[in-house]
C-alpha positions as CSV (number, residue, x, y, z in Angstrom):
1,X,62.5,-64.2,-55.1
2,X,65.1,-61.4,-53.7
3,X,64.3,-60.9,-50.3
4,X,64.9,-57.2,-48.9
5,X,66.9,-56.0,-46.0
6,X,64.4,-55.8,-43.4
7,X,63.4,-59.7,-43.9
8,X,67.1,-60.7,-44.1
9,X,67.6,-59.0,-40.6
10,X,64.5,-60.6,-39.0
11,X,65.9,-63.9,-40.5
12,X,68.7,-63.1,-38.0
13,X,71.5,-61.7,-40.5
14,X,73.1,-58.7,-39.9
15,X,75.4,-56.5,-41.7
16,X,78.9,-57.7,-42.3
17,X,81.6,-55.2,-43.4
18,X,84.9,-56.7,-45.1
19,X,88.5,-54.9,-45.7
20,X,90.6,-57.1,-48.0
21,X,94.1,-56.6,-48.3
22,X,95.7,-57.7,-51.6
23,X,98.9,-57.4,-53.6
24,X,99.4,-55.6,-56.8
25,X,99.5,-58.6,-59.4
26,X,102.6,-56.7,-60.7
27,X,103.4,-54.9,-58.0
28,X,104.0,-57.5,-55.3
29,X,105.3,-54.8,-52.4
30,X,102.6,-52.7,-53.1
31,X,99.1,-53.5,-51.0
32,X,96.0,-52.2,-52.1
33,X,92.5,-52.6,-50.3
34,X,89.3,-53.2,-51.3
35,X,85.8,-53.2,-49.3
36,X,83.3,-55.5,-49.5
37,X,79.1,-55.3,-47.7
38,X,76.8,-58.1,-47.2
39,X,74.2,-59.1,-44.9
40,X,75.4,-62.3,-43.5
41,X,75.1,-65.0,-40.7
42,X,77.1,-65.3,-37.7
43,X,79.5,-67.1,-36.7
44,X,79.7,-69.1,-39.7
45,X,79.8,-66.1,-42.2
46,X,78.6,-68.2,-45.2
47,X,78.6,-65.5,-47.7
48,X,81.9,-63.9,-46.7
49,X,83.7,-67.4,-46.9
50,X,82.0,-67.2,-50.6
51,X,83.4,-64.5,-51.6
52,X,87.2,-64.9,-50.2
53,X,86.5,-68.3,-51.9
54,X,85.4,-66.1,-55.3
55,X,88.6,-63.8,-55.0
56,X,91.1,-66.4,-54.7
57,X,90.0,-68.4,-57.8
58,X,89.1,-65.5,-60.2
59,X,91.4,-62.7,-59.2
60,X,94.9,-62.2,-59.7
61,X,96.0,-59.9,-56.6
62,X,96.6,-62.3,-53.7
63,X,94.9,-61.6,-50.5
64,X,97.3,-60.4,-47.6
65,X,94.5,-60.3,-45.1
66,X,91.3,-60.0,-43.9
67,X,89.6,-57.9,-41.2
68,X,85.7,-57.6,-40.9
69,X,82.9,-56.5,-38.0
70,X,79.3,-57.8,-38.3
71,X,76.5,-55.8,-36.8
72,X,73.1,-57.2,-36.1
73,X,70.8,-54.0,-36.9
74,X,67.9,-55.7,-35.9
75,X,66.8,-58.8,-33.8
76,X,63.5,-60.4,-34.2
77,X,62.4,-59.7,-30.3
78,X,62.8,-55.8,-31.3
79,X,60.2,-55.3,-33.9
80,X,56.7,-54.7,-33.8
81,X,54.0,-55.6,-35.9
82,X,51.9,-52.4,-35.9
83,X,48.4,-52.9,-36.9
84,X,47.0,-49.6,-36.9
85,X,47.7,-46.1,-38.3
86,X,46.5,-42.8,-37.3
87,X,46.6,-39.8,-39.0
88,X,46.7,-36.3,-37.7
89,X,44.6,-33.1,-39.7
């Protein structure tokens, strides 16, 4: 079963954004980037590592580089269970 984002973050991932840097398969001077989103865990980035992993087996353009941030959006001590609703005429 797929969990959704608010689970993920309350599991403790956050969003992970990652800029890869890769030459042209014909064009080896020319660099090209693409962008890549997850929700992963830090340190150990497990699903960014995947991916880098995926690109340098399947795709031809070489990877130059890497650069990423990872934002936790929300950590478990922050949220609320709210157990009542009121609503307002």
């Amino acid at each position: 079963m797929a969990e959704n984002e608010t689970e993920l973050m309350l599991r403790g991932y956050g969003l992970t954004t990652a800029e890869l840097f890769y030459r042209m398969p014909d064009h080896q001077l020319v660099l090209n980037s693409f962008i890549w989103q997850e929700y992963d865990l830090a340190p150990d980035y497990p699903k960014l590592f995947e991916f880098i992993e995926f690109w340098q087996t399947e795709i031809e353009g070489p990877l130059h580089s890497v650069r990423f941030v990872h934002r936790k959006m929300i950590a478990a001590n922050e949220w609320r269970n709210v157990v009542q609703e009121f609503t307002l005429h």
